[in-house]
C-alpha positions as CSV (number, residue, x, y, z in Angstrom):
1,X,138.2,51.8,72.5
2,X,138.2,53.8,75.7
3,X,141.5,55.7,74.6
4,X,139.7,57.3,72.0
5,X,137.4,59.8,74.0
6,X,140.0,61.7,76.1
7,X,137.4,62.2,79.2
8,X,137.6,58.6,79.4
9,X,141.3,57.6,79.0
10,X,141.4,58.4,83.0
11,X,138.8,55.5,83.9
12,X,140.3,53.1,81.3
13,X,141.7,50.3,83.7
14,X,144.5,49.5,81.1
15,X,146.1,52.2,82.6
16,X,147.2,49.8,85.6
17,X,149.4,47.7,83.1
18,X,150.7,50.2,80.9
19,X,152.1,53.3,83.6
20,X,153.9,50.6,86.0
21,X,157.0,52.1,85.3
22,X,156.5,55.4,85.5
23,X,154.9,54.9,88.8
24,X,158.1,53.3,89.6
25,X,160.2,55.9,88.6
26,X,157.8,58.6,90.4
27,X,156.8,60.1,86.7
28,X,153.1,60.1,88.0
29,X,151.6,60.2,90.7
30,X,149.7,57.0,92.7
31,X,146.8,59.8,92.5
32,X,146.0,60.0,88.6
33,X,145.3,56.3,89.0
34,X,142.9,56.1,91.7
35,X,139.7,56.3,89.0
36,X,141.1,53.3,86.5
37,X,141.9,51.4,90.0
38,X,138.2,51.9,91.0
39,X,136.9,50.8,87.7
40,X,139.0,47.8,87.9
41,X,137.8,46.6,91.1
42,X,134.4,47.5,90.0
43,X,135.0,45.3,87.5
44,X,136.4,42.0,89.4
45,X,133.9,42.6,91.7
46,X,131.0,42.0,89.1
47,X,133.1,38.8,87.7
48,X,133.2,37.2,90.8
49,X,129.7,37.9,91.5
50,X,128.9,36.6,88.4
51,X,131.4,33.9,89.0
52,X,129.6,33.5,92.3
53,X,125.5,33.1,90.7
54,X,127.1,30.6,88.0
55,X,128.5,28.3,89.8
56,X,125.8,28.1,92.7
57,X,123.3,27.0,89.9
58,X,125.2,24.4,88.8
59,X,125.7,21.3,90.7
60,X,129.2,20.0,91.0
Protein backbone atom coordinates (compact mmCIF):
# COMPACT_ATOMS: atom_id res chain seq x y z
CA UNK A 1 0.00 0.00 0.00
CA UNK A 2 2.91 2.29 0.62
CA UNK A 3 4.17 1.77 -3.06
CA UNK A 4 1.31 3.44 -4.30
CA UNK A 5 2.16 7.16 -3.20
CA UNK A 6 5.55 7.73 -4.71
CA UNK A 7 6.75 10.21 -1.77
CA UNK A 8 6.36 7.29 0.29
CA UNK A 9 7.95 4.34 -1.60
CA UNK A 10 11.46 5.73 0.04
CA UNK A 11 10.17 5.02 3.81
CA UNK A 12 8.45 1.70 2.78
CA UNK A 13 10.75 -0.79 4.87
CA UNK A 14 10.02 -3.56 2.14
CA UNK A 15 12.67 -1.98 0.45
CA UNK A 16 15.27 -3.87 2.73
CA UNK A 17 14.08 -7.31 1.22
CA UNK A 18 13.48 -6.45 -2.21
CA UNK A 19 16.97 -4.22 -3.29
CA UNK A 20 19.43 -6.90 -1.62
CA UNK A 21 20.88 -7.51 -4.72
CA UNK A 22 21.28 -4.56 -6.16
CA UNK A 23 23.00 -3.39 -3.08
CA UNK A 24 25.26 -6.24 -3.76
CA UNK A 25 25.97 -5.51 -7.06
CA UNK A 26 26.61 -1.60 -6.12
CA UNK A 27 23.32 -0.64 -8.38
CA UNK A 28 22.32 1.68 -5.41
CA UNK A 29 23.66 3.12 -3.02
CA UNK A 30 23.66 2.02 0.99
CA UNK A 31 22.34 5.82 1.12
CA UNK A 32 18.84 5.65 -0.65
CA UNK A 33 18.06 3.12 2.13
CA UNK A 34 18.90 4.86 5.20
CA UNK A 35 15.01 6.24 5.55
CA UNK A 36 13.21 2.54 5.06
CA UNK A 37 16.15 1.23 7.54
CA UNK A 38 14.93 3.93 10.09
CA UNK A 39 11.39 3.13 9.70
CA UNK A 40 12.23 -0.45 10.21
CA UNK A 41 13.88 -0.05 13.41
CA UNK A 42 11.26 2.25 14.38
CA UNK A 43 9.13 -0.37 13.89
CA UNK A 44 10.95 -3.42 15.93
CA UNK A 45 11.50 -1.06 18.35
CA UNK A 46 7.66 -0.45 19.11
CA UNK A 47 7.09 -4.48 18.87
CA UNK A 48 9.46 -5.23 21.37
CA UNK A 49 8.20 -2.57 23.54
CA UNK A 50 4.95 -3.75 23.01
CA UNK A 51 6.39 -7.19 23.36
CA UNK A 52 8.01 -5.88 26.53
CA UNK A 53 4.32 -4.21 28.36
CA UNK A 54 2.58 -7.65 27.32
CA UNK A 55 4.46 -9.97 28.77
CA UNK A 56 5.25 -7.97 32.17
CA UNK A 57 1.43 -8.08 32.75
CA UNK A 58 1.12 -11.51 32.45
CA UNK A 59 2.37 -13.86 34.92
CA UNK A 60 4.33 -16.79 33.72
Amino acid sequence: MVNIAPLAQKYNPLILALNNTALLTNAIRPSEMYSALAVACVCLLLLIAGAAVTFKKRLL
